[in-house]
C-alpha positions in Angstrom: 13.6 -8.7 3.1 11.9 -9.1 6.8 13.9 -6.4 7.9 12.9 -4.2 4.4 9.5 -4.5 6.1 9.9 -3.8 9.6 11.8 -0.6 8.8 9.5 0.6 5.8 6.6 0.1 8.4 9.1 2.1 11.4 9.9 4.9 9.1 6.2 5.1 8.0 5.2 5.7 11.7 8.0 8.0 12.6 7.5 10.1 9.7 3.9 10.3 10.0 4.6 10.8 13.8 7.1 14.3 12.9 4.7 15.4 10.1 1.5 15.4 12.4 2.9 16.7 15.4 4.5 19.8 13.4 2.9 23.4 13.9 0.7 24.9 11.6 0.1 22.0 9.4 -3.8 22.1 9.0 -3.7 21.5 5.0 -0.8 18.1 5.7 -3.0 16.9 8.6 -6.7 17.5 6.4 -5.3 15.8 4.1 -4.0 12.5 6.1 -7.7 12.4 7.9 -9.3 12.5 4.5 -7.0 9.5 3.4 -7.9 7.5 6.7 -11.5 8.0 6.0 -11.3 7.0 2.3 -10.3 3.9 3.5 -12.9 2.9 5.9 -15.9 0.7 5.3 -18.6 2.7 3.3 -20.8 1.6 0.3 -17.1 -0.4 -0.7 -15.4 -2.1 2.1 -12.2 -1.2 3.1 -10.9 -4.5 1.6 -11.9 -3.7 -1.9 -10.9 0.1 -1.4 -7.3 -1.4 -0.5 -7.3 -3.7 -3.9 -7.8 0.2 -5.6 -5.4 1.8 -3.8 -3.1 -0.6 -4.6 -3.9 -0.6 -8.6 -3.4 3.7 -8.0 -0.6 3.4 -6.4 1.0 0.7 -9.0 0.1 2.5 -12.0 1.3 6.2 -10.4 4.5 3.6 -9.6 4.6 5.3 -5.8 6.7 1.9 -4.0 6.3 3.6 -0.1 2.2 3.7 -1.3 2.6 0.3 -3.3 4.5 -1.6 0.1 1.7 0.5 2.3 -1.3 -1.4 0.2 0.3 -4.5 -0.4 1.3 -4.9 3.9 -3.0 -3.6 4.3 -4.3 -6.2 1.8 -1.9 -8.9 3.6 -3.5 -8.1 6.9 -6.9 -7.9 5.5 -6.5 -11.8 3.9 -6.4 -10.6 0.9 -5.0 -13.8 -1.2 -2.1 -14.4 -3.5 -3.7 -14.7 -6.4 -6.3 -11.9 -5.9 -2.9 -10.0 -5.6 -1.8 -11.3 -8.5 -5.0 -10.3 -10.8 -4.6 -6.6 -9.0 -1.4 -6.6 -10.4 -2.7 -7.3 -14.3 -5.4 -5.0 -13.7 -2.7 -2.2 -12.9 -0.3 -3.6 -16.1 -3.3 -3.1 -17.8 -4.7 0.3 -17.0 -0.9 1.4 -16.8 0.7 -0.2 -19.7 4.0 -1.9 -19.5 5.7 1.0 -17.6 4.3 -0.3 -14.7 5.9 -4.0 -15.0 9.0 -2.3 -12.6 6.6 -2.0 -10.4 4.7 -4.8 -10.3 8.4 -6.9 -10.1 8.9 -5.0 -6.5 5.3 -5.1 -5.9 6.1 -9.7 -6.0 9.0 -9.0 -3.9 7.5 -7.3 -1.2 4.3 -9.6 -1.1 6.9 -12.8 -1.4 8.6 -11.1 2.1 4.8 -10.5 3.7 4.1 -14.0 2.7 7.7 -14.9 4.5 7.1 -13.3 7.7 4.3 -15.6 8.3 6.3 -19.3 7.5 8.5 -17.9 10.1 
């Protein structure tokens, strides 16, 4: 699952990299600013904006947005089991359609939590 992450986080970037650098994209690149500056300290810090992208992202069931939050939370310090608590929040708010989720959601935390023991 190590490699899952290096080459969701590589594919991320090179996407982003082909998208951005494209001609005549003003709406696309508005629109990826905008989600930057969402995310950056304001009256919420970025750390608690990341625990509510992550419940969005969970209960839309988006897994490149859902692997995005949950490797941002990681970096921020964001704790197992204030992981686990985002995740009932999203069950909650999202019913049990969302449980799929939430089981990839554990496996790509239990590989971010792997990376470090290594």
């Amino acid at each position: 699952m190590k490699d899952a992450i290096k080459e969701f986080d590589a594919y991320r970037e090179k996407m982003n990299t082909a998208i951005l650098s494209a001609e005549g994209n003003t709406v696309i690149k508005r629109i990826f600013s905008a989600d930057t500056l969402a995310y950056k300290d304001s009256f919420l810090d970025s750390r608690t904006k990341e625990m509510l992208g992550l419940v969005a992202s969970l209960v839309l069931r988006c897994d490149d947005c859902i692997k995005y939050h949950l490797g941002t939370c990681y970096k921020q310090g964001i704790k197992r089991g204030e992981i686990f608590e985002i995740l009932g929040i999203a069950c909650l708010v999202g019913g049990t359609i969302v449980i799929p989720a939430t089981r990839r959601a554990v496996e790509y935390w239990q590989a971010l939590e792997a990376q470090t023991e290594e």
